[in-house]
C-alpha positions as CSV (number, residue, x, y, z in Angstrom):
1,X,116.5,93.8,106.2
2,X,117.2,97.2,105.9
3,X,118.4,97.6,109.9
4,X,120.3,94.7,109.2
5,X,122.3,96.2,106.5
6,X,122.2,99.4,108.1
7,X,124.1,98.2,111.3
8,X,126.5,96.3,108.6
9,X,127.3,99.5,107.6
10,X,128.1,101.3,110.7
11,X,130.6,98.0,111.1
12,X,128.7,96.3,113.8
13,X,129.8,92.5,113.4
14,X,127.3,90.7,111.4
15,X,126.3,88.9,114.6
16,X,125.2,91.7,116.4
17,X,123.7,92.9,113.8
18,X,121.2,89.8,113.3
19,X,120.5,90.2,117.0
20,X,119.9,93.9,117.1
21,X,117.4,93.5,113.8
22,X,115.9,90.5,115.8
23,X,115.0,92.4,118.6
24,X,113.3,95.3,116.2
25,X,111.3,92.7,114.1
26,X,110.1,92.2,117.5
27,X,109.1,95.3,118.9
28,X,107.9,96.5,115.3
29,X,105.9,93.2,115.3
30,X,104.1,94.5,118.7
31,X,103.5,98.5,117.3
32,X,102.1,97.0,114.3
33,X,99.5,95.4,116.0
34,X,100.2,92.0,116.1
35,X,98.0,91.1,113.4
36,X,98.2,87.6,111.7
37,X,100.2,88.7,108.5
38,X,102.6,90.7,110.6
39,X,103.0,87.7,112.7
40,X,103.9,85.7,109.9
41,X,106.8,88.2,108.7
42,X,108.0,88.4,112.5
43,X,108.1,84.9,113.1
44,X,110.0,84.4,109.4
45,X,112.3,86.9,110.2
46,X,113.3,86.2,114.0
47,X,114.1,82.9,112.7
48,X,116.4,84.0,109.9
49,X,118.6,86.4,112.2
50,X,118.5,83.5,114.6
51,X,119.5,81.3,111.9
52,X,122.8,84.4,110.7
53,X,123.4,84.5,114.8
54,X,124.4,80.7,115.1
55,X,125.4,80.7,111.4
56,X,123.0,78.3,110.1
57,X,121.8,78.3,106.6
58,X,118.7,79.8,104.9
59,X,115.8,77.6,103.7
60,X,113.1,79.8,103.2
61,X,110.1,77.0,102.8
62,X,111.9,76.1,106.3
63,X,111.4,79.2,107.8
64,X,107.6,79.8,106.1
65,X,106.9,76.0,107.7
66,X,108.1,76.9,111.2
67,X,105.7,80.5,111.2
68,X,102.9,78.7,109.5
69,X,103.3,75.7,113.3
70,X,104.3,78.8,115.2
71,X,100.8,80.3,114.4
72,X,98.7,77.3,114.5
73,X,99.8,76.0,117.8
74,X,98.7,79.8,119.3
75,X,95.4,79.4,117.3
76,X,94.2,76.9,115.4
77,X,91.8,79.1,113.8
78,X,94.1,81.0,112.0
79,X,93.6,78.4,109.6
80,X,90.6,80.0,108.3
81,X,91.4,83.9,107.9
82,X,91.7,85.6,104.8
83,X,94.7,87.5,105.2
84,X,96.2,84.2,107.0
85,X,95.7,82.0,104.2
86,X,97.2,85.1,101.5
87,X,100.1,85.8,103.9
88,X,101.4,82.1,103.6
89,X,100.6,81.7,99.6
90,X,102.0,84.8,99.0
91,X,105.3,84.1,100.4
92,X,104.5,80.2,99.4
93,X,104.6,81.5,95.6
94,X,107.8,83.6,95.6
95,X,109.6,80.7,97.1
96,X,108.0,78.1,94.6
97,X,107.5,80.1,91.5
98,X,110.1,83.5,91.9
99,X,113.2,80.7,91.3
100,X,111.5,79.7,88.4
101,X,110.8,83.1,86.9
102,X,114.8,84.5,87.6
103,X,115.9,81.6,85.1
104,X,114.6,83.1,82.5
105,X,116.2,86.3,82.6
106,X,117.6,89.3,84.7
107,X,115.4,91.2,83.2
108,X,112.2,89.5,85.0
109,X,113.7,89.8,88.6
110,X,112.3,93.2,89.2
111,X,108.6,92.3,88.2
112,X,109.5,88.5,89.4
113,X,108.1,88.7,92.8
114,X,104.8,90.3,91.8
115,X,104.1,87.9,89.1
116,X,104.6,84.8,91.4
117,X,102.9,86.5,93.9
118,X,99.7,87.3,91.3
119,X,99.8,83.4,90.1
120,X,99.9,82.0,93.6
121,X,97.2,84.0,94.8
122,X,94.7,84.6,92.0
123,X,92.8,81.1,93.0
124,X,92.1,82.4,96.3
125,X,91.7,85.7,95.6
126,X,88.8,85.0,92.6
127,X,87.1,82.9,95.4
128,X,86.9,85.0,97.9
129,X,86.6,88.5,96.2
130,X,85.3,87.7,92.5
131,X,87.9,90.1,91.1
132,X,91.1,89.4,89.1
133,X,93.5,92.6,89.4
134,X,96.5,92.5,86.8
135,X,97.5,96.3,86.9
136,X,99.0,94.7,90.7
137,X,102.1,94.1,88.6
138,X,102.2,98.2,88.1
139,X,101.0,98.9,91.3
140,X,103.6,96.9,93.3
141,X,106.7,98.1,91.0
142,X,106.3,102.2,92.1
143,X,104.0,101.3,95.6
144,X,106.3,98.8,97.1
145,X,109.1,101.1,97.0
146,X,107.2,104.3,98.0
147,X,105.5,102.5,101.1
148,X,108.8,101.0,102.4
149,X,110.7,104.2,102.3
150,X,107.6,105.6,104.3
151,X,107.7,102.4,106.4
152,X,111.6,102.9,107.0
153,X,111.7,107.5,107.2
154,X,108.4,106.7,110.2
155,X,110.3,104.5,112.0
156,X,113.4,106.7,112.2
157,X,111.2,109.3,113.1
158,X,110.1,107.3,116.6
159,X,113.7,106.8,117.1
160,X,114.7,110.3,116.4
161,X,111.3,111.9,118.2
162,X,113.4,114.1,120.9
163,X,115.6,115.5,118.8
164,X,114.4,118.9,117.6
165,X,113.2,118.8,114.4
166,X,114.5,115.8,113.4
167,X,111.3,113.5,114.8
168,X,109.1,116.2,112.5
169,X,110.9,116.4,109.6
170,X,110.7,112.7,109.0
171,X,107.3,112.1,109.7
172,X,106.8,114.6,106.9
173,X,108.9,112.8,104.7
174,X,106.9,109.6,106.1
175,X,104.0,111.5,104.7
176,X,104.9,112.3,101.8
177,X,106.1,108.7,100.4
178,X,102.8,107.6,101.5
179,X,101.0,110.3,99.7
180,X,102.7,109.9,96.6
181,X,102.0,106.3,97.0
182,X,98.4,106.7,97.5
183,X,98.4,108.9,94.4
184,X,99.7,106.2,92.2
185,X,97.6,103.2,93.5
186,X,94.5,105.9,92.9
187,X,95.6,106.6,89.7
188,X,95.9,102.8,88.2
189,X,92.3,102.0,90.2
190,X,90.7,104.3,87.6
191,X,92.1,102.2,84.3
192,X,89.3,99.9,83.0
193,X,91.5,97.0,82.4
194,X,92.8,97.1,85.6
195,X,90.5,94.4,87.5
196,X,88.1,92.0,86.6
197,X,84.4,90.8,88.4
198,X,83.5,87.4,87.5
199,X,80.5,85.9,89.1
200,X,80.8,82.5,91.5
């Protein structure tokens, strides 16, 4: 989203720039591994700068239904990962409960996606972990930010590698959103109240 925007900016038509952010979801897909949840966001997004491309509409269950095939027809198995089965009910819950939530109020947006995100996922997580973790709402409102701008400065810095100084003084910066993220997610894993055990 934020290449997307970015090539907006620099005036690129908005068709180009869905391709061009297609292509990166991609290749950023492949550096990162390829793992199941990554696979998941890639196959979401391709299909949404697909969809901007041929200038089709959003439907976002759409989109999670089409990764969720995507990923089963490769491997059936899938089914039964962990992070598979939190990928899908994560995003599952901010398209089901985060509408829900932003009728309330303005106000809620902000925290909106972490809540639905904690009340999709706490079933799951309490049966496979024991634990219930509410200081996640805290967590995700500095963490999500910090590890994004870290996410966004690293990859910059491959672009920018060959250019003197430039390649090393992002990484730095890279570093440093990720330290002070780091810091803060340490920080609320001390507070008592932060998580819950329970026992199966």
């Amino acid at each position: 989203g934020s290449f997307y925007f970015l090539f907006l900016l620099l005036k690129l038509d908005f068709r180009a720039a869905a391709l061009l952010t297609a292509f990166i979801v991609v290749i950023y897909t492949g550096l990162a591994g390829f793992g199941l949840p990554v696979l998941r966001a890639g196959a979401m997004a391709v299909l949404v700068f697909l969809g901007v491309l041929f200038g089709r509409r959003v439907h976002f269950l759409n989109t999670l239904c089409f990764a969720f095939f995507i990923l089963l027809v490769a491997n059936t198995r899938s089914l039964w990962d962990i992070g598979f089965q939190l990928s899908f009910l994560s995003i599952l819950s901010l398209v089901m409960i985060l509408p829900l939530l932003s009728r309330w109020s303005v106000k809620f947006v902000p925290l909106g996606g972490s809540w639905a995100v904690l009340a999709g996922t706490f079933p799951l997580i309490l049966y496979y972990f024991n634990i219930f973790s509410p200081v996640s709402l805290l967590a995700n409102l500095i963490g999500i930010p910090l590890v994004d701008a870290a996410l966004f400065t690293s990859l910059f810095a491959l672009l920018l590698n060959n250019i003197p100084l430039a390649g090393a003084l992002l990484i730095h910066i890279s570093s440093f959103f990720l330290w002070l993220a780091l810091i803060w997610v340490k920080m609320l894993s001390a507070w008592r109240w932060g998580y819950f055990f329970f026992v199966k």
